[in-house]
Residue, then its C-alpha position, 0 to 999 in steps of 0.5 A: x420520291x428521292x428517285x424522282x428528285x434525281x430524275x427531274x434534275x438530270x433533265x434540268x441539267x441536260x444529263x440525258x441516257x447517251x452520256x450514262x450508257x457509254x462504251x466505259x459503262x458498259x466495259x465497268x459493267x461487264x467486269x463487276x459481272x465477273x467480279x461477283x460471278x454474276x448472271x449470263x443472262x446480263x451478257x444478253x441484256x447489256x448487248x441489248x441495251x449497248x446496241x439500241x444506244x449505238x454502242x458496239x459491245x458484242x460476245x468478244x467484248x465480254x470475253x477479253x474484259x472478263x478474262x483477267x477479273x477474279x471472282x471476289x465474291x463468295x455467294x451461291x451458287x458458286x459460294x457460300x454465303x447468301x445476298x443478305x450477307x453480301x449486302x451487311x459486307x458492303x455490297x457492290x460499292x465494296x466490290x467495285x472499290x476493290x476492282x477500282x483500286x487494281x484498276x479494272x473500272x473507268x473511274x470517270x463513267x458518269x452515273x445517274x447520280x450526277x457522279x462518276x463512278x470513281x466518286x461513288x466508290x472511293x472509300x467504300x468499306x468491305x465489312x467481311x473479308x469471306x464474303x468479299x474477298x481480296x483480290x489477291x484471294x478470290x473465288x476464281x482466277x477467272x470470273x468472268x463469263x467466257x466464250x466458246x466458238x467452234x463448229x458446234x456454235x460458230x457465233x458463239x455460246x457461253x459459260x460462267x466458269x465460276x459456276x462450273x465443275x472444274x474437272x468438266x472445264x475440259x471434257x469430251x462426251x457422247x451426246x444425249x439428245x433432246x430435241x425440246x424441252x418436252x422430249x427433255x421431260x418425257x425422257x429424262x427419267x426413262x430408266x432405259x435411257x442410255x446416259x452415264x456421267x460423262x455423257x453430254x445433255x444437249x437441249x434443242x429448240x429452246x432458243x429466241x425463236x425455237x421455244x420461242x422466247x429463249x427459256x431459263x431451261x438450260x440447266x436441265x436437271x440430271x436423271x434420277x439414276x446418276x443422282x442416286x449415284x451422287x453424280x452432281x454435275x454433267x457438261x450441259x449444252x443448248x440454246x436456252x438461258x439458265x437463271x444467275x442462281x443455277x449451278x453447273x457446267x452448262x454451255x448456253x445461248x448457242x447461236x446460231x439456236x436450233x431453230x434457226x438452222x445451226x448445228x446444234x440442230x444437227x446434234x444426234x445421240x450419241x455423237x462425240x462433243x469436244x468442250x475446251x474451256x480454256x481454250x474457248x472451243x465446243x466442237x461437234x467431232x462428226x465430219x463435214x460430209x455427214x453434217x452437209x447430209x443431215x442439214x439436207x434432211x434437217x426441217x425448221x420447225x412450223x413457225x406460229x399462226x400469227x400474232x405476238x409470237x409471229x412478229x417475235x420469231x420473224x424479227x428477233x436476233x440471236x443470242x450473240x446479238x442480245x435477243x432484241x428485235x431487228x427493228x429496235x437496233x440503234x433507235x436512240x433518239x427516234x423522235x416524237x411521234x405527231x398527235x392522233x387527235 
Protein backbone atom coordinates (compact mmCIF):
# COMPACT_ATOMS: atom_id res chain seq x y z
CA UNK A 1 0.00 0.00 0.00
CA UNK A 2 2.53 2.45 0.97
CA UNK A 3 4.28 1.42 -2.44
CA UNK A 4 1.36 2.44 -4.04
CA UNK A 5 0.81 5.77 -2.06
CA UNK A 6 4.40 6.74 -3.41
CA UNK A 7 3.46 5.97 -6.59
CA UNK A 8 0.25 7.92 -6.99
CA UNK A 9 1.99 10.96 -5.52
CA UNK A 10 4.92 11.01 -7.73
CA UNK A 11 2.63 11.35 -10.60
CA UNK A 12 0.58 13.91 -8.76
CA UNK A 13 3.89 15.97 -8.47
CA UNK A 14 5.10 15.44 -11.95
CA UNK A 15 8.23 13.24 -10.69
CA UNK A 16 8.22 11.31 -13.88
CA UNK A 17 11.41 8.08 -14.64
CA UNK A 18 13.69 10.74 -16.82
CA UNK A 19 14.26 12.73 -13.65
CA UNK A 20 15.18 9.41 -11.34
CA UNK A 21 17.27 7.53 -13.96
CA UNK A 22 19.92 10.12 -14.76
CA UNK A 23 23.53 9.89 -15.72
CA UNK A 24 24.43 10.72 -11.29
CA UNK A 25 22.07 7.69 -10.60
CA UNK A 26 23.30 5.67 -12.51
CA UNK A 27 27.25 6.71 -12.03
CA UNK A 28 25.80 6.13 -7.88
CA UNK A 29 24.90 3.12 -9.04
CA UNK A 30 27.91 1.43 -10.32
CA UNK A 31 30.07 2.69 -7.35
CA UNK A 32 27.80 1.08 -4.63
CA UNK A 33 28.13 -2.38 -6.99
CA UNK A 34 31.93 -1.93 -6.34
CA UNK A 35 31.43 -1.19 -2.75
CA UNK A 36 29.65 -4.18 -1.84
CA UNK A 37 31.09 -6.62 -4.55
CA UNK A 38 28.20 -7.06 -6.34
CA UNK A 39 26.75 -9.04 -9.49
CA UNK A 40 28.40 -8.61 -13.02
CA UNK A 41 25.36 -9.08 -14.28
CA UNK A 42 24.24 -5.50 -12.99
CA UNK A 43 26.73 -4.21 -15.58
CA UNK A 44 24.33 -5.85 -18.41
CA UNK A 45 21.46 -4.51 -16.70
CA UNK A 46 22.25 -0.92 -16.05
CA UNK A 47 23.70 -0.42 -19.81
CA UNK A 48 20.26 -1.78 -20.45
CA UNK A 49 18.07 0.49 -18.64
CA UNK A 50 20.85 3.64 -19.31
CA UNK A 51 20.31 3.17 -22.89
CA UNK A 52 16.26 2.90 -23.17
CA UNK A 53 16.51 6.37 -21.04
CA UNK A 54 18.82 7.94 -23.39
CA UNK A 55 21.55 7.52 -21.16
CA UNK A 56 24.89 6.96 -22.35
CA UNK A 57 26.68 4.55 -19.98
CA UNK A 58 28.85 1.99 -21.46
CA UNK A 59 31.70 -0.74 -20.30
CA UNK A 60 34.50 2.14 -19.77
CA UNK A 61 31.92 3.80 -17.65
CA UNK A 62 31.80 0.81 -15.11
CA UNK A 63 35.67 0.51 -15.38
CA UNK A 64 36.84 4.41 -14.68
CA UNK A 65 33.94 4.46 -11.56
CA UNK A 66 34.81 1.39 -10.24
CA UNK A 67 38.22 1.57 -10.35
CA UNK A 68 39.04 3.46 -7.01
CA UNK A 69 35.86 2.38 -4.95
CA UNK A 70 36.84 -0.40 -2.30
CA UNK A 71 34.95 -3.47 -1.38
CA UNK A 72 33.49 -2.41 2.11
CA UNK A 73 31.50 -5.44 2.55
CA UNK A 74 32.45 -8.52 3.69
CA UNK A 75 29.73 -11.07 2.12
CA UNK A 76 30.14 -14.45 0.37
CA UNK A 77 31.21 -15.52 -2.03
CA UNK A 78 34.07 -12.90 -1.77
CA UNK A 79 33.64 -12.87 2.18
CA UNK A 80 32.51 -14.21 4.92
CA UNK A 81 29.20 -13.34 6.22
CA UNK A 82 25.73 -13.87 4.95
CA UNK A 83 23.12 -11.16 3.61
CA UNK A 84 21.02 -11.79 6.80
CA UNK A 85 24.11 -10.27 8.48
CA UNK A 86 24.46 -7.57 5.98
CA UNK A 87 21.01 -6.47 6.34
CA UNK A 88 21.18 -6.17 11.06
CA UNK A 89 24.80 -4.02 10.08
CA UNK A 90 22.74 -1.57 8.07
CA UNK A 91 22.44 -2.64 4.79
CA UNK A 92 23.11 -0.54 1.69
CA UNK A 93 22.03 2.70 3.59
CA UNK A 94 25.41 1.85 5.88
CA UNK A 95 27.28 1.37 2.58
CA UNK A 96 26.21 4.09 0.97
CA UNK A 97 26.69 6.69 3.81
CA UNK A 98 30.35 5.28 3.80
CA UNK A 99 30.70 6.03 0.09
CA UNK A 100 28.90 9.21 0.71
CA UNK A 101 31.19 10.57 3.39
CA UNK A 102 34.55 9.92 0.87
CA UNK A 103 32.79 11.50 -1.64
CA UNK A 104 32.40 8.59 -4.00
CA UNK A 105 28.12 9.50 -4.77
CA UNK A 106 26.05 12.72 -5.89
CA UNK A 107 24.38 13.33 -3.04
CA UNK A 108 21.53 15.41 -4.92
CA UNK A 109 20.37 12.27 -7.50
CA UNK A 110 16.80 12.22 -6.78
CA UNK A 111 14.90 9.07 -5.74
CA UNK A 112 11.59 7.34 -5.77
CA UNK A 113 11.26 8.68 -2.60
CA UNK A 114 10.70 12.25 -3.57
CA UNK A 115 14.33 12.49 -1.93
CA UNK A 116 17.91 12.76 -2.77
CA UNK A 117 20.19 10.27 -2.10
CA UNK A 118 22.37 12.66 0.03
CA UNK A 119 18.90 12.93 2.39
CA UNK A 120 18.23 9.20 2.45
CA UNK A 121 21.58 8.49 3.54
CA UNK A 122 22.94 11.17 6.00
CA UNK A 123 23.39 9.61 9.42
CA UNK A 124 22.82 5.84 8.63
CA UNK A 125 24.34 3.73 11.41
CA UNK A 126 26.73 0.81 10.40
CA UNK A 127 25.88 -1.75 13.27
CA UNK A 128 28.92 -4.07 12.49
CA UNK A 129 32.07 -2.99 11.69
CA UNK A 130 33.26 -6.92 10.17
CA UNK A 131 30.59 -6.62 8.08
CA UNK A 132 30.84 -3.07 6.74
CA UNK A 133 34.02 -2.44 6.72
CA UNK A 134 35.80 1.38 6.95
CA UNK A 135 37.05 2.43 4.05
CA UNK A 136 40.12 2.83 5.21
CA UNK A 137 39.79 -1.64 5.91
CA UNK A 138 38.08 -2.95 2.94
CA UNK A 139 37.77 -6.17 1.51
CA UNK A 140 39.65 -5.16 -1.85
CA UNK A 141 41.25 -1.99 -2.89
CA UNK A 142 39.44 -2.40 -6.13
CA UNK A 143 35.98 -3.24 -6.02
CA UNK A 144 34.80 -2.54 -8.69
CA UNK A 145 34.19 -4.84 -11.90
CA UNK A 146 36.85 -4.39 -14.15
CA UNK A 147 37.37 -4.27 -17.93
CA UNK A 148 39.57 -6.35 -19.99
CA UNK A 149 40.04 -5.70 -23.84
CA UNK A 150 42.35 -6.99 -26.23
CA UNK A 151 42.39 -9.45 -29.55
CA UNK A 152 40.43 -12.13 -27.47
CA UNK A 153 37.72 -9.78 -26.73
CA UNK A 154 37.98 -6.31 -28.59
CA UNK A 155 34.33 -4.88 -26.91
CA UNK A 156 35.05 -6.02 -24.06
CA UNK A 157 34.38 -8.63 -21.50
CA UNK A 158 34.67 -8.52 -17.71
CA UNK A 159 35.74 -9.65 -14.07
CA UNK A 160 34.79 -8.92 -10.52
CA UNK A 161 38.12 -8.86 -9.29
CA UNK A 162 36.71 -9.40 -5.49
CA UNK A 163 35.55 -12.74 -6.62
CA UNK A 164 38.78 -13.67 -8.09
CA UNK A 165 41.87 -15.65 -6.88
CA UNK A 166 44.34 -13.06 -6.53
CA UNK A 167 47.37 -15.07 -8.04
CA UNK A 168 45.36 -15.76 -11.27
CA UNK A 169 44.96 -11.80 -11.56
CA UNK A 170 47.82 -12.52 -13.95
CA UNK A 171 48.18 -15.67 -15.76
CA UNK A 172 48.90 -17.15 -18.99
CA UNK A 173 47.66 -20.71 -19.89
CA UNK A 174 46.80 -23.13 -22.56
CA UNK A 175 43.53 -23.36 -23.57
CA UNK A 176 40.68 -26.12 -22.77
CA UNK A 177 38.16 -25.57 -25.15
CA UNK A 178 34.45 -26.54 -25.14
CA UNK A 179 32.44 -25.27 -27.95
CA UNK A 180 28.96 -25.51 -25.91
CA UNK A 181 27.66 -26.07 -22.70
CA UNK A 182 27.09 -29.41 -23.68
CA UNK A 183 30.54 -30.32 -25.14
CA UNK A 184 31.22 -28.74 -21.34
CA UNK A 185 29.24 -31.37 -19.74
CA UNK A 186 30.24 -34.50 -22.14
CA UNK A 187 33.78 -33.48 -21.21
CA UNK A 188 34.45 -32.03 -18.14
CA UNK A 189 35.11 -35.34 -16.39
CA UNK A 190 36.67 -37.48 -19.28
CA UNK A 191 39.82 -38.68 -17.21
CA UNK A 192 41.33 -38.41 -20.40
CA UNK A 193 41.06 -35.08 -20.52
CA UNK A 194 44.02 -33.11 -21.05
CA UNK A 195 43.73 -30.29 -18.40
CA UNK A 196 46.05 -29.03 -15.43
CA UNK A 197 45.61 -25.96 -12.91
CA UNK A 198 46.93 -23.54 -15.02
CA UNK A 199 45.18 -24.58 -18.11
CA UNK A 200 42.39 -21.90 -19.09
CA UNK A 201 38.61 -23.41 -19.24
CA UNK A 202 37.04 -21.62 -22.32
CA UNK A 203 33.29 -21.88 -23.00
CA UNK A 204 31.80 -21.11 -26.45
CA UNK A 205 28.37 -20.29 -27.88
CA UNK A 206 26.75 -19.78 -24.57
CA UNK A 207 26.16 -15.84 -25.24
CA UNK A 208 22.93 -13.65 -26.10
CA UNK A 209 22.41 -15.39 -29.55
CA UNK A 210 24.76 -18.59 -29.27
CA UNK A 211 22.69 -20.26 -26.50
CA UNK A 212 20.60 -18.00 -27.00
CA UNK A 213 19.95 -16.29 -24.01
CA UNK A 214 23.31 -15.82 -22.42
CA UNK A 215 23.34 -18.52 -19.59
CA UNK A 216 24.64 -18.17 -15.93
CA UNK A 217 27.14 -20.70 -17.15
CA UNK A 218 30.34 -19.17 -16.98
CA UNK A 219 31.46 -20.29 -13.81
CA UNK A 220 31.71 -23.83 -15.01
CA UNK A 221 32.84 -26.28 -12.40
CA UNK A 222 36.23 -27.65 -12.26
CA UNK A 223 37.04 -31.21 -13.32
CA UNK A 224 36.67 -34.01 -10.54
CA UNK A 225 40.58 -34.84 -11.10
CA UNK A 226 41.99 -31.34 -9.97
CA UNK A 227 39.25 -30.95 -7.08
CA UNK A 228 40.69 -34.12 -5.78
CA UNK A 229 43.88 -32.61 -5.82
CA UNK A 230 42.28 -29.51 -4.16
CA UNK A 231 42.81 -27.05 -6.84
CA UNK A 232 39.73 -24.48 -6.13
CA UNK A 233 40.14 -22.08 -8.65
CA UNK A 234 41.34 -21.86 -12.56
CA UNK A 235 41.34 -18.61 -15.18
CA UNK A 236 37.85 -19.25 -16.78
CA UNK A 237 36.66 -17.49 -19.68
CA UNK A 238 33.52 -17.20 -22.04
CA UNK A 239 30.63 -15.40 -23.39
CA UNK A 240 27.84 -16.43 -20.72
CA UNK A 241 26.78 -14.84 -17.43
CA UNK A 242 27.77 -16.23 -13.98
CA UNK A 243 25.43 -15.66 -10.90
CA UNK A 244 26.49 -12.53 -7.99
CA UNK A 245 27.03 -15.72 -5.55
CA UNK A 246 29.56 -17.72 -7.80
CA UNK A 247 33.18 -17.41 -7.01
CA UNK A 248 36.15 -17.61 -9.03
CA UNK A 249 38.51 -16.09 -11.60
CA UNK A 250 35.98 -16.26 -14.33
CA UNK A 251 36.24 -13.72 -17.59
CA UNK A 252 32.64 -13.02 -18.66
CA UNK A 253 30.23 -11.32 -21.36
CA UNK A 254 33.21 -11.54 -24.10
CA UNK A 255 31.85 -9.43 -27.08
CA UNK A 256 31.86 -9.62 -29.50
CA UNK A 257 30.09 -13.85 -28.19
CA UNK A 258 31.09 -17.02 -30.24
CA UNK A 259 28.09 -16.99 -32.19
CA UNK A 260 28.26 -14.13 -33.45
CA UNK A 261 31.84 -14.32 -35.28
CA UNK A 262 34.36 -13.13 -32.39
CA UNK A 263 37.41 -14.57 -31.59
CA UNK A 264 36.62 -16.64 -29.02
CA UNK A 265 34.82 -18.49 -31.47
CA UNK A 266 38.37 -19.17 -32.92
CA UNK A 267 39.85 -20.11 -29.55
CA UNK A 268 41.52 -24.08 -30.10
CA UNK A 269 43.11 -26.35 -27.57
CA UNK A 270 45.67 -25.76 -26.40
CA UNK A 271 46.54 -22.19 -27.58
CA UNK A 272 48.19 -19.73 -25.28
CA UNK A 273 45.60 -17.07 -23.26
CA UNK A 274 47.33 -14.15 -21.78
CA UNK A 275 45.13 -12.48 -19.03
CA UNK A 276 46.28 -9.27 -17.26
CA UNK A 277 43.90 -7.90 -14.91
CA UNK A 278 45.66 -5.25 -13.80
CA UNK A 279 46.40 -4.19 -16.89
CA UNK A 280 42.93 -4.70 -18.45
CA UNK A 281 44.14 -7.15 -21.12
CA UNK A 282 42.91 -10.81 -22.48
CA UNK A 283 44.89 -11.83 -25.30
CA UNK A 284 44.62 -14.76 -27.80
CA UNK A 285 48.75 -15.26 -28.25
CA UNK A 286 48.22 -16.93 -32.07
CA UNK A 287 49.27 -14.89 -35.01
CA UNK A 288 47.12 -12.72 -37.36
CA UNK A 289 47.80 -14.84 -40.36
CA UNK A 290 46.61 -18.30 -38.62
CA UNK A 291 43.27 -16.45 -37.06
CA UNK A 292 42.42 -14.96 -40.77
CA UNK A 293 42.68 -18.58 -41.84
CA UNK A 294 40.47 -20.21 -38.99
CA UNK A 295 37.91 -17.40 -39.44
CA UNK A 296 37.73 -18.49 -43.03
CA UNK A 297 36.86 -21.88 -42.08
CA UNK A 298 34.89 -20.56 -39.05
CA UNK A 299 30.55 -21.40 -39.49
CA UNK A 300 28.13 -19.52 -37.58
CA UNK A 301 25.86 -21.83 -36.09
CA UNK A 302 22.19 -22.48 -37.65
CA UNK A 303 20.05 -20.07 -36.21
CA UNK A 304 16.53 -21.10 -34.80
CA UNK A 305 13.36 -22.19 -37.01
CA UNK A 306 11.34 -19.45 -36.32
CA UNK A 307 9.37 -17.90 -33.29
CA UNK A 308 10.65 -16.05 -30.07
CA UNK A 309 14.02 -17.32 -30.23
CA UNK A 310 14.38 -16.09 -33.98
CA UNK A 311 13.16 -12.63 -33.34
CA UNK A 312 15.92 -12.68 -30.22
CA UNK A 313 18.89 -14.00 -31.89
CA UNK A 314 18.13 -11.47 -35.01
CA UNK A 315 17.88 -8.20 -32.74
CA UNK A 316 19.42 -8.60 -29.66
CA UNK A 317 22.76 -6.65 -28.74
CA UNK A 318 25.90 -8.00 -27.38
CA UNK A 319 26.87 -7.89 -24.02
CA UNK A 320 28.92 -4.72 -24.01
CA UNK A 321 25.62 -2.89 -25.04
CA UNK A 322 23.63 -4.73 -22.12
CA UNK A 323 22.01 -7.59 -24.29
CA UNK A 324 18.64 -5.72 -25.02
CA UNK A 325 16.89 -5.69 -28.42
CA UNK A 326 18.02 -3.10 -31.05
CA UNK A 327 14.50 -1.76 -31.38
CA UNK A 328 13.78 -1.01 -27.61
CA UNK A 329 17.12 1.41 -27.76
CA UNK A 330 16.01 5.10 -26.69
CA UNK A 331 12.25 4.29 -26.71
CA UNK A 332 11.66 6.55 -23.69
CA UNK A 333 8.44 8.44 -24.17
CA UNK A 334 7.34 6.40 -27.06
CA UNK A 335 3.85 7.37 -27.01
CA UNK A 336 0.38 6.04 -26.48
CA UNK A 337 -0.46 3.81 -28.86
CA UNK A 338 -4.67 4.41 -30.68
CA UNK A 339 -7.60 2.29 -29.40
CA UNK A 340 -8.15 -1.02 -31.55
CA UNK A 341 -11.94 -1.28 -30.61
Amino acid sequence: QLAGRQIVDLVHKDVTISRILTRPAFENAIRVNGAIGGSTNAVLHLIAIAHRVGVDLSLDDWDRLGRDVPTIVDLMPSGRFLMEDFYYAGGLAAVMASLDGAGFLHRDAMTVSGKTIGELVDGAPNYNSEVIRPLDRPLTREGGISVLRGNLAPNGAVIKPSAATPALMQHRGRAVVFENIEHYYARIDDPDLDIDASSVMVLKNCGPRGYPGMAEVGNMPLPAKLLKQGVSDMVRISDARMSGTAYGTVVLHVAPEAAAGGALALVRDGDLIDLDVAGRRLELLVSEEELATRRRDWKPPAPPEGGYQSLYVERVLQADQGCDFDFLVGRRDAGIPRHSH
